[in-house]
N, C-alpha and C positions, 0 to 999 in steps of 0.2 A: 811692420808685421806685429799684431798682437798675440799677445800670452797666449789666447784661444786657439789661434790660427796655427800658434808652433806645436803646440800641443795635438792638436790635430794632425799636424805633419807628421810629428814621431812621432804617434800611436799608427798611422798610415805603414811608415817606413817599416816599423818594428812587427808590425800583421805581416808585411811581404815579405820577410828578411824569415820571418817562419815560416810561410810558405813554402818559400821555398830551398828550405835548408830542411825542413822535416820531412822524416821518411812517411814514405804511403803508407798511407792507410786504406783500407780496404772496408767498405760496408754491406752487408748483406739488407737487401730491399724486398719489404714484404708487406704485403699489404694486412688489414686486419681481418682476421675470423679466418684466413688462408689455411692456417695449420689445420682445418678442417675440411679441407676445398675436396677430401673427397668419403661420402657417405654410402654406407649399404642398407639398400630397402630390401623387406622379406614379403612376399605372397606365398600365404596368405601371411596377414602381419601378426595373429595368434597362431603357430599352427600346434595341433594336438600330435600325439603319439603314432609315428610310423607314416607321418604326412610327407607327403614329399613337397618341399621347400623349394622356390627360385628367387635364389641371390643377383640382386643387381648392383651394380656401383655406377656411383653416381656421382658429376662434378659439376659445378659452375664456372668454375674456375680454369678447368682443362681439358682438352679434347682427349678424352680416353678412348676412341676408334684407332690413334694412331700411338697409343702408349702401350704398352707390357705389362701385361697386370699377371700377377699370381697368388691365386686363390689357395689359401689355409687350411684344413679344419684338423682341430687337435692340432696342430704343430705340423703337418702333412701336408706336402702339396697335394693338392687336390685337384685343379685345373691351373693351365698358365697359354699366352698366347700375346699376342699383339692384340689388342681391339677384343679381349676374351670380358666382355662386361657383364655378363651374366653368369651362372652356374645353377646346377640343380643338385640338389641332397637330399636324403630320406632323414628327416628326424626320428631320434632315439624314442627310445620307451620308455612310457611314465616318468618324469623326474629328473631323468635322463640330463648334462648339460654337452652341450659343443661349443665350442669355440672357435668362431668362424675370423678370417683376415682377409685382409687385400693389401699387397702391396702393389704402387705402381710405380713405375718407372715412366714418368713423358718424358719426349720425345728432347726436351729441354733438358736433360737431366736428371728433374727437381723428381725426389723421393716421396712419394707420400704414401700415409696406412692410414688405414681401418678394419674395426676387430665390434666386435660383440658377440652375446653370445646366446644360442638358441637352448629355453630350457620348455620342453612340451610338456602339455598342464590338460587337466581337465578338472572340471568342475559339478558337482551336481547337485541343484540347489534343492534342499527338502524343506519341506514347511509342513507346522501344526498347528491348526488355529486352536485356540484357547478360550473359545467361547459354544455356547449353547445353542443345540436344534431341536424342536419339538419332536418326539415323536411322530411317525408318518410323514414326515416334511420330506419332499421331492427333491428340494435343494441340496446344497453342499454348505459348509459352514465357510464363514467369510474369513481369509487371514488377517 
């Protein structure tokens, strides 16, 4: 038997003799981008002041028809249910912010959230153009 060969043996021996002499170890399996496996869409996806808002949740990852979900806002339940993947809210006024959650529970155990937060905006765009019209001119001046 050569040098290689022994050496090989008791590197062999020495793996199995840890084997199984070391205590379990335990791994948690997760796939990647997972910790985000569950998402909430808004309609409309700007809304303005006093809109009323429908929250969906949403997964690729897990069938939320048969999980527990319980919907947030401010820190409040809001709604909760089995299969509850949707909700409806009126957004605040002007400026206003909410903070919207979900937490779900499937059916496997596995905990997952999602949170963002709704701030109602309006906008309203003025313009001045800064240029010349003759007198009598029909038109309007160009911005």
């Amino acid at each position: 038997m050569s040098a290689t060969r022994a050496h090989a043996y008791a590197l062999g021996a020495l793996a199995s003799a840890i084997l199984l002499f070391a205590p379990h170890a335990y791994a948690q399996f997760a796939l990647p981008g997972i910790g985000d496996a569950v998402s909430i869409t808004l309609s409309p996806a700007y809304p303005a002041p006093h809109d009323t808002v429908r929250l969906e949740a949403r997964s690729s990852a897990y069938d939320l028809s048969d999980s527990t979900l319980t919907w947030r806002v401010n820190g409040k339940v809001f709604a909760q249910g089995v299969g509850a993947t949707s909700a409806e809210l009126v957004a605040g006024a002007l400026g206003s912010a909410i903070d919207v959650s979900v937490d779900v529970v499937a059916p496997d155990d596995a905990a997952l959230f999602a949170a963002l937060t709704i701030a109602p905006t309006e906008i309203d765009l003025l313009f001045d153009a800064d240029s010349y019209v003759p007198p009598f001119y029909e038109g309007r001046a160009l911005p």
